[in-house]
C-alpha positions in Angstrom: -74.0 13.0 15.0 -75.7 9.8 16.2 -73.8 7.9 13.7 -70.9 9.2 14.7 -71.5 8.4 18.1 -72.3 5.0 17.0 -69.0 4.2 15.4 -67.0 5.8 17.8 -68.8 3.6 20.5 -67.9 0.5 18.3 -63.4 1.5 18.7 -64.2 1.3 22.7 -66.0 -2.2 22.2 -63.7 -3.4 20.0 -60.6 -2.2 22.2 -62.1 -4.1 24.9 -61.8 -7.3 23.0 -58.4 -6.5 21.4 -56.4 -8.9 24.3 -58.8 -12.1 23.9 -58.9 -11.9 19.6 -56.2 -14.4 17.9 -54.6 -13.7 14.8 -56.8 -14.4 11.7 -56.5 -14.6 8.4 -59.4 -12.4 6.2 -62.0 -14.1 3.6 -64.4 -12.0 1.7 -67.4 -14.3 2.0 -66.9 -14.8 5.6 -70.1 -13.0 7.0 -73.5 -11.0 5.7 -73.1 -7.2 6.0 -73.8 -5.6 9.6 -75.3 -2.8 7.1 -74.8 0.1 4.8 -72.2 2.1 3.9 -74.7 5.0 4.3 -74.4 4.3 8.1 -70.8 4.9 8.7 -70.4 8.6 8.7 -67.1 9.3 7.7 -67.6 7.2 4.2 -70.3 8.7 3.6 -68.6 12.1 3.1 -66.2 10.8 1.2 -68.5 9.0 -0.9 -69.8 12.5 -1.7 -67.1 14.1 -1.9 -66.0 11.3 -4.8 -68.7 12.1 -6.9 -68.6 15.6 -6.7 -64.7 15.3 -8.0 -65.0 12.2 -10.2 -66.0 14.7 -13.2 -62.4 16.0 -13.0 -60.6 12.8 -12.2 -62.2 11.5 -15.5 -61.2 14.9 -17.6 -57.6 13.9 -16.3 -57.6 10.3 -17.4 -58.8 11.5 -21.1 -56.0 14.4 -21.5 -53.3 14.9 -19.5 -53.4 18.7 -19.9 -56.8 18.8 -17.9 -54.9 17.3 -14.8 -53.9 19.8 -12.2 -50.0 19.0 -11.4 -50.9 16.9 -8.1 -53.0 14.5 -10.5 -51.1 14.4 -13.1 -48.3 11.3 -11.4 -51.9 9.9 -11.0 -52.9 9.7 -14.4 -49.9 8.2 -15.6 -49.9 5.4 -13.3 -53.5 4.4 -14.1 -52.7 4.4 -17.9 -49.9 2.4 -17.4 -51.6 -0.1 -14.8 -54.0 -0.4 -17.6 -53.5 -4.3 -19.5 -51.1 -5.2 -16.4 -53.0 -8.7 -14.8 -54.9 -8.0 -11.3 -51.6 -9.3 -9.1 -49.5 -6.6 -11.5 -52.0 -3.6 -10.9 -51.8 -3.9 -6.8 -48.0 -4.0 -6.5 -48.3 -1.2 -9.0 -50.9 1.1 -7.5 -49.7 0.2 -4.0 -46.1 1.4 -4.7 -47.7 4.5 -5.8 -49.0 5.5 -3.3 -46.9 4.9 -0.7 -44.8 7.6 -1.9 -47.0 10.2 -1.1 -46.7 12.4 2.2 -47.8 11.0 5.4 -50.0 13.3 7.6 -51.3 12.4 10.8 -55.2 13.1 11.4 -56.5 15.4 13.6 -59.1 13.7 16.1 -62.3 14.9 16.7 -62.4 15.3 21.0 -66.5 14.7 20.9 -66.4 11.7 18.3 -62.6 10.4 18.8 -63.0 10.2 14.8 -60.7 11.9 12.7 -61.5 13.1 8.9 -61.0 11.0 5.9 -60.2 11.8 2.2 -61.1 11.5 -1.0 -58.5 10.3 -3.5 -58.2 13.5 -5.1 -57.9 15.6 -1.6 -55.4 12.6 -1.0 -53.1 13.1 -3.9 -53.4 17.0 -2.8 -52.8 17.3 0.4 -51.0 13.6 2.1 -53.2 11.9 4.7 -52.9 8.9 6.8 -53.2 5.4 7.0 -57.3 4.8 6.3 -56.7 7.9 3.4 -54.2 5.9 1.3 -56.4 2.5 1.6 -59.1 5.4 0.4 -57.0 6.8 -2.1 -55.9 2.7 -3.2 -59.6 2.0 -2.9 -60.8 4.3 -5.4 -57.3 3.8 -8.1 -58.4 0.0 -8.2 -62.1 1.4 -9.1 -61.0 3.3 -11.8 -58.9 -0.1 -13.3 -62.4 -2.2 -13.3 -62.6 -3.7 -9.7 -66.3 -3.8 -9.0 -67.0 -2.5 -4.9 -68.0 -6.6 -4.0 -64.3 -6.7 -4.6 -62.5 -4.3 -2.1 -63.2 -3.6 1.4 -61.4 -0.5 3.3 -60.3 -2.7 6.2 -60.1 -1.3 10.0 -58.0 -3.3 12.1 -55.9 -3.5 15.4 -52.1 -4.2 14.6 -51.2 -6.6 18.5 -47.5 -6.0 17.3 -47.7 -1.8 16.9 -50.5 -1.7 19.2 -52.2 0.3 17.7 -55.4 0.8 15.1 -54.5 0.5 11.4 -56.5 0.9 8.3 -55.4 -1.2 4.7 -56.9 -2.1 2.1 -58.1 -6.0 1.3 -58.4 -7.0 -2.5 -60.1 -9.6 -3.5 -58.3 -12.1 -6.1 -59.6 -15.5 -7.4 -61.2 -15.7 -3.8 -58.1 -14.8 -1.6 -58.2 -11.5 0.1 -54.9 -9.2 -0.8 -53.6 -6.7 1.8 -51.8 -3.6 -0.1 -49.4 -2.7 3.0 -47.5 0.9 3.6 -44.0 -0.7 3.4 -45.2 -1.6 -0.5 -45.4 -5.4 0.3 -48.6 -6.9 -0.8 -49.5 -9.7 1.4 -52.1 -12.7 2.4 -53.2 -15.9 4.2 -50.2 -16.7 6.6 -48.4 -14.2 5.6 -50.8 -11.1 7.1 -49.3 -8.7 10.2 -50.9 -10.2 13.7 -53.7 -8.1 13.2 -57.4 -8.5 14.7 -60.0 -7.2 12.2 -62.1 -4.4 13.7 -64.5 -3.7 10.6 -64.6 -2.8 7.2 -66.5 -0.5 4.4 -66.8 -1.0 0.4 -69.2 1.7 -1.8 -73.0 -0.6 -0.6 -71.8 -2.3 3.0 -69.9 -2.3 6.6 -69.0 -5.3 8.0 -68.9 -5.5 11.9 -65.7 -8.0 12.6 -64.9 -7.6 16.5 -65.9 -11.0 16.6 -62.3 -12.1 14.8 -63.7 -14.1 12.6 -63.2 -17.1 14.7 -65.6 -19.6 12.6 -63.3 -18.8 9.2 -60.3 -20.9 7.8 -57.0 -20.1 7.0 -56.7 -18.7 3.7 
């Protein structure tokens, strides 16, 4: 609960500081972890959660008769993204997914947090914005992208006004934004967002700050 409480106290900071923040572009190496992905309590669960179903997930990538029917547009995907280059697999994986039902989250009144999926609860049930970078997050792991590589990004969208989650690839240096209108986007070409934080499998990253000391990619 404390942890909860702690991240939930970080959305009023950041929303605060929204106004003053300048649109920035997004580089991997731009500042140490603010800590563990142990510490954010949502991921955690899902990090769990992952394991426990990876066993199945892995049955369905060998045979395509152990897939339940909601994996089984899954499996065929990640065969086929499999010997596409890195560019290939996002627009790939990113179109994927964005077919898949949208379903708004239901917000904790205590924590203001809402729930977050696993890929496979993803692909089962729909979810929203921070499930599919989950769901995208977890794909890319599956075609070889190490964690140091992907960060499930939160940020605050100035044109929407309102909190978004995406996910940021990491390619020859540049970070990659894999977008819910299928576009697949970076440096000048990223959404007026303000980066809030972000989470990979080991770290969180603290980014209310808006990365003010980084370059353009």
């Amino acid at each position: 609960m404390r942890r909860a409480i702690f991240f939930a106290l970080i959305f009023i900071a950041i929303s605060q500081s929204i106004g003053a923040q300048a649109e920035q572009n997004y580089l991997f190496d731009g500042q140490l972890p603010s800590g563990t992905a142990a510490e954010h309590p949502l991921w955690t669960v899902v990090l769990q959660r992952h394991a426990d179903q990876q066993a199945q997930l892995s049955a369905c990538l060998d045979q395509l008769a152990a897939c339940p029917r909601y994996l089984r547009g899954w499996q065929r995907i990640v065969k086929r993204a499999h010997g596409l280059n890195d560019h290939a697999k996002l627009v790939l994986i990113n179109r994927f997914f964005n077919k898949r039902r949208y379903v708004d989250d239901v917000i904790d009144p205590v924590t203001q947090l809402g729930t977050w999926l696993t890929l496979s609860d993803f692909l089962e049930h729909g979810g929203d914005c921070e499930d599919f970078a989950i769901a995208k997050y977890f794909t890319l792991r599956e075609l070889g992208f190490g964690p140091e590589r992907l960060r499930i990004l939160s940020a605050w969208d100035k044109k929407a006004r309102d909190y978004h989650a995406i996910l940021a690839v990491n390619i020859d240096g540049r970070a990659h934004f894999l977008e819910n209108d299928n576009t697949v986007l970076h440096g000048r070409q990223l959404r007026p967002y303000a980066f809030l934080y972000a989470v990979n499998e080991d770290h969180w990253w603290y980014h209310s700050d808006g990365h003010r000391d980084q370059a353009n990619l």
